[in-house]
SETIKOL-977377 format. One record per residue (C-alpha): z, x, y; residue number from 1. Coordinates in Angstrom, 1 decimal, decimal comma. Each point is the difference from the previous one (the first is absolute). Layout:
# SETIKOL-977377
up->Z east->X north->Y nr->NUM .
...
# end
This chain:
# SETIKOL-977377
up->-6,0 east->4,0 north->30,7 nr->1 .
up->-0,8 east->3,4 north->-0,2 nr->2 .
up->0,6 east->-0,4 north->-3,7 nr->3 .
up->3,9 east->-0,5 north->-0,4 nr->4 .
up->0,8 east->-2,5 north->-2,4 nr->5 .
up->1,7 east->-2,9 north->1,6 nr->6 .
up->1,7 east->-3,3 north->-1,4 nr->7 .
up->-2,8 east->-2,5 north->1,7 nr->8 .
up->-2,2 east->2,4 north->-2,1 nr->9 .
up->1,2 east->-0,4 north->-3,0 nr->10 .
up->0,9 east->-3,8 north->0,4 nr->11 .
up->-4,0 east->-0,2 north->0,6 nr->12 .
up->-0,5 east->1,9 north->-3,1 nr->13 .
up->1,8 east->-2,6 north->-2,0 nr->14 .
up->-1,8 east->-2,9 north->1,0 nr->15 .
up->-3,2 east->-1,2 north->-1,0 nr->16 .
up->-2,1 east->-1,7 north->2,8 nr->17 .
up->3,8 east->-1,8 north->0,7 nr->18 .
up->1,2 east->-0,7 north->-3,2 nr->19 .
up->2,7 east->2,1 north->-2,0 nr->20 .
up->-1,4 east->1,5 north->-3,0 nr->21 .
up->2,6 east->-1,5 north->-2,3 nr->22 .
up->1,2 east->3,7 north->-1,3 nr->23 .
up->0,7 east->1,5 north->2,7 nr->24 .
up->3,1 east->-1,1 north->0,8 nr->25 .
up->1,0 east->0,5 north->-3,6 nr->26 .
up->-1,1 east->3,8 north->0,5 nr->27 .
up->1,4 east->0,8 north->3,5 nr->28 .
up->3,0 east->-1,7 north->-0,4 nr->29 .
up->1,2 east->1,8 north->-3,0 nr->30 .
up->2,1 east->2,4 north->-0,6 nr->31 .
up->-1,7 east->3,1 north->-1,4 nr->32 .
up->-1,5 east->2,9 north->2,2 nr->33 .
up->-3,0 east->0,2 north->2,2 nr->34 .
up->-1,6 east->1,5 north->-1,9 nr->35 .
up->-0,1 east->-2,3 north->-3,0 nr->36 .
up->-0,6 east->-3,0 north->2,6 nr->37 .
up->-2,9 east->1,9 north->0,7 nr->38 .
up->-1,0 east->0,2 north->-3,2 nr->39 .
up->0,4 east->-3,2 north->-1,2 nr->40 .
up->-1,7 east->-1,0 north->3,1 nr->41 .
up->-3,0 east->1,5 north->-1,0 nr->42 .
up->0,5 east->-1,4 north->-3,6 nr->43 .
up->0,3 east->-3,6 north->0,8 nr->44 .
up->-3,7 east->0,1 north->1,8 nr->45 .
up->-1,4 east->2,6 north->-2,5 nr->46 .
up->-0,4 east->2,6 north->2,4 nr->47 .
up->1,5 east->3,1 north->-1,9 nr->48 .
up->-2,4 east->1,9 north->-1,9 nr->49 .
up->-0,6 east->-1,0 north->-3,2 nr->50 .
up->-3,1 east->1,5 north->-2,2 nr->51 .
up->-2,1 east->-3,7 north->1,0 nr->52 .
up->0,3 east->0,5 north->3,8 nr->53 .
up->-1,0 east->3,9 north->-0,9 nr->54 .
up->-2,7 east->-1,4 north->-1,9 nr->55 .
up->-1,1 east->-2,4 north->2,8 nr->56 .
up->-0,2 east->2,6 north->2,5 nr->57 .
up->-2,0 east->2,2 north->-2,6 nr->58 .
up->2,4 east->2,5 north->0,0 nr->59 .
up->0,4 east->-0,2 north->-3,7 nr->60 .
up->-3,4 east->-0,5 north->-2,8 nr->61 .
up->1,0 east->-3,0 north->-1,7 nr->62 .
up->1,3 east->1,8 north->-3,1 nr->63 .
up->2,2 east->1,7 north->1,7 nr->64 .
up->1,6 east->-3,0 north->1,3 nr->65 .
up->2,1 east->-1,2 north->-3,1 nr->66 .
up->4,0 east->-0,2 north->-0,1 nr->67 .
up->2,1 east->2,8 north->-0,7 nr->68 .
up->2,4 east->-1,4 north->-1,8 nr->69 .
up->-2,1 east->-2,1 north->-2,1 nr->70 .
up->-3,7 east->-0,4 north->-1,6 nr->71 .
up->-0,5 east->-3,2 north->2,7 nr->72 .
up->-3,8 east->1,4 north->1,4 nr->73 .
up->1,0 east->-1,1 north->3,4 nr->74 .
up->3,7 east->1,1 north->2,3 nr->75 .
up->0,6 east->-2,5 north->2,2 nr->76 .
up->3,9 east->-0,4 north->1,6 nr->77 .
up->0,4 east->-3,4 north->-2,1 nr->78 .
up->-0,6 east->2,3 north->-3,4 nr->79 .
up->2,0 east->2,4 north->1,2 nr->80 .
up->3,5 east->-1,8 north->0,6 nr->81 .
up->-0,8 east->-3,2 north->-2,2 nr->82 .
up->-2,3 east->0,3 north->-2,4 nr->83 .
up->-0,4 east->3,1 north->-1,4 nr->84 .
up->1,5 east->0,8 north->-3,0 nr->85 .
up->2,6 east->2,3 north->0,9 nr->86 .
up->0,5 east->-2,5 north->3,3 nr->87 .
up->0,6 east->-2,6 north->-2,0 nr->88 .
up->2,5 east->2,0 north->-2,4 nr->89 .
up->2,2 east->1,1 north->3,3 nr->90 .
up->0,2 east->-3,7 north->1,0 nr->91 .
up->0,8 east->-0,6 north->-3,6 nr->92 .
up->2,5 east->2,8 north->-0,1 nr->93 .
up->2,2 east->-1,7 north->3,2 nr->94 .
up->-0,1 east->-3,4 north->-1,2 nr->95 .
up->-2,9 east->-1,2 north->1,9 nr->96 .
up->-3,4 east->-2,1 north->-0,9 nr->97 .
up->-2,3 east->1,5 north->2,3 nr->98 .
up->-2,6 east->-2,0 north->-2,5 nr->99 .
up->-3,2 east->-1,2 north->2,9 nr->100 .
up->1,9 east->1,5 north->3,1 nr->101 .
up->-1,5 east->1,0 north->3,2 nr->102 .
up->-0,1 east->2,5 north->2,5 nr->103 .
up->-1,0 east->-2,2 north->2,3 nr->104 .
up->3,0 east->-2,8 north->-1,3 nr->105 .
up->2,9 east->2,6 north->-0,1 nr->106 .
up->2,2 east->-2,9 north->0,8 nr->107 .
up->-0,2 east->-1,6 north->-3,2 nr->108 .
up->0,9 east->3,3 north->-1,9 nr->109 .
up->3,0 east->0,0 north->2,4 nr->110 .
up->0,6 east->-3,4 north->-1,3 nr->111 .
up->0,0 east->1,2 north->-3,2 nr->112 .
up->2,0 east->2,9 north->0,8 nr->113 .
up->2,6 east->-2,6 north->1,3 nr->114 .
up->0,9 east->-1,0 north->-3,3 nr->115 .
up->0,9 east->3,7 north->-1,3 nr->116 .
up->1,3 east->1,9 north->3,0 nr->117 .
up->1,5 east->-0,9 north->3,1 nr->118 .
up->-2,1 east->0,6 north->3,4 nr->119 .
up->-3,4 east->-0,2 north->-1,8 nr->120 .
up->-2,2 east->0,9 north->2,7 nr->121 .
up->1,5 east->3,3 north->0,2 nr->122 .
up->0,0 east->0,7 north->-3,6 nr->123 .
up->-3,4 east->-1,0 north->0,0 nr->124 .
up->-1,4 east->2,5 north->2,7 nr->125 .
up->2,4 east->2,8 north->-1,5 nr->126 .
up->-1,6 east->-0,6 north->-3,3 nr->127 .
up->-3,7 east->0,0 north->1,6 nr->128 .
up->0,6 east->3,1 north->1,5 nr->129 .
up->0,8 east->2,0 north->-2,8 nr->130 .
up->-2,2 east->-1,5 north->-1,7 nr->131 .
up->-2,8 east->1,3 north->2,2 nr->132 .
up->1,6 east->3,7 north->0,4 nr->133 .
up->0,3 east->0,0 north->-3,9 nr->134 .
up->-4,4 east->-0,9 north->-0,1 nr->135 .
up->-0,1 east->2,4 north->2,9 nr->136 .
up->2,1 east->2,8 north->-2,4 nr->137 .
up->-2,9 east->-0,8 north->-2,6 nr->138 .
up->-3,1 east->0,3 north->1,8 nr->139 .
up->1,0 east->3,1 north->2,4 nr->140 .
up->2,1 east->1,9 north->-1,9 nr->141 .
up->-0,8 east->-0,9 north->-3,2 nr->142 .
up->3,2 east->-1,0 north->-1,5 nr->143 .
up->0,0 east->-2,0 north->-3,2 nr->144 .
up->0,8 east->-4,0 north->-0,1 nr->145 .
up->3,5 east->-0,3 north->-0,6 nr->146 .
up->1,4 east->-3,6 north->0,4 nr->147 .
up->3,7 east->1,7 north->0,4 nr->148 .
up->-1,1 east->2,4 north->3,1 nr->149 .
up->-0,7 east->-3,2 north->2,8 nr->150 .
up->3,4 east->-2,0 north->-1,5 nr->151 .
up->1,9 east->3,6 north->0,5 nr->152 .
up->-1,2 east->0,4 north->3,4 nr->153 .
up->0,8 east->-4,1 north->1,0 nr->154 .
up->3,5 east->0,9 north->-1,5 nr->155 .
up->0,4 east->3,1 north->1,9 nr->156 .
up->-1,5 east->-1,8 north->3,0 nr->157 .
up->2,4 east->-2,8 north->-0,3 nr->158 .
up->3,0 east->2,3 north->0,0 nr->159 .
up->-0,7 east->1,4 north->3,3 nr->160 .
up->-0,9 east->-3,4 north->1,4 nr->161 .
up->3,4 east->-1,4 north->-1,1 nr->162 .
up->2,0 east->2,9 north->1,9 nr->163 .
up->-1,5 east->-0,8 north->3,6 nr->164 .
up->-0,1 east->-4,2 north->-0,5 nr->165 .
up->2,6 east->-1,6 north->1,0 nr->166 .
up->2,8 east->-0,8 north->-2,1 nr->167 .
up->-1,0 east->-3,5 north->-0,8 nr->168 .
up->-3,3 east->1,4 north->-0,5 nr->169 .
up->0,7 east->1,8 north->-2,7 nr->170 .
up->0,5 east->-2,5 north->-2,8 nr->171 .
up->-3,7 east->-1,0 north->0,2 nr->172 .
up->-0,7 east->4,1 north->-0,8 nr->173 .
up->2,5 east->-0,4 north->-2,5 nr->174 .
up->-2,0 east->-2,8 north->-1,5 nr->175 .
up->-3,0 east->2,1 north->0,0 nr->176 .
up->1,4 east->3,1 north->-1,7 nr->177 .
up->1,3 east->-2,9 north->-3,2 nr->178 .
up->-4,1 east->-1,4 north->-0,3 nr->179 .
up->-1,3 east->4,3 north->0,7 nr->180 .
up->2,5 east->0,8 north->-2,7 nr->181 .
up->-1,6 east->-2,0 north->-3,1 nr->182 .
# end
């Protein structure tokens, strides 16, 4: 309708020839911006683009399309928040096997996630987020890996977050900012 965005819209959006996708009331219902509901939106159905969508749309020659962070000869978002290397070293670093995970099964990293920090799906989608800023800081403005620069940022984010939540909100950031602190 005259393209306003309406609730009966987006409802329509989130199902799938009638059936729920199963993440998407995980995403919308959490508590994080719009923006990173968005995002993670787009992650969970590998819409954002990676270097193998690029690729597929021969926008990039196929030696271009290898992982910034890491000598992998193909980016997808899986590699990029799991499986890469310095990925796999952030999970690590916050007390989280992220060991075979899925963009497309985000729920059983917030599962995981569970077990170290309180409100996991939040976590989860903060930590995706910077995650993907940080790749975004190496490709396009050619900033160096640095496993400390996305963990600084989901601390810093996490701070803020925890001033606007309400008050018995803010022990699950508090959990965060213990498992972002290691």
């Amino acid at each position: 309708r005259g393209g306003a965005l309406s609730s009966s819209s987006v409802y329509a959006l989130m199902r799938f020839g009638g059936v729920s996708a199963a993440y998407a009331t995980v995403i919308w219902s959490a508590h994080v911006s719009s923006r990173i509901k968005f995002f993670c939106w787009l992650l969970v159905q590998r819409r954002i683009h990676m270097r193998d969508t690029l690729l597929r749309k021969s926008i990039l020659a196929r030696d271009e399309a290898g992982c910034p962070l890491c000598p992998i000869a193909l980016e997808t978002a899986d590699n990029l928040m799991f499986a890469c290397p310095f990925a796999a070293g952030f999970w690590q670093s916050v007390g989280i096997c992220a060991d075979g995970a899925s963009v497309c099964h985000l729920n059983s990293l917030v599962s995981m996630a569970s077990n170290v920090v309180d409100s996991g799906v939040e976590f989860v989608m903060l930590c995706c987020w910077h995650l993907w800023k940080h790749r975004n800081a190496v490709v396009f403005q050619r900033q160096a890996p640095a496993l400390p620069t996305p963990l600084q940022c989901c601390r810093e984010d996490a701070h803020l977050w925890r001033v606007r939540l309400q008050q018995e909100r803010r022990v699950h950031v508090d959990s965060w900012l213990r498992a972002l602190a290691h």
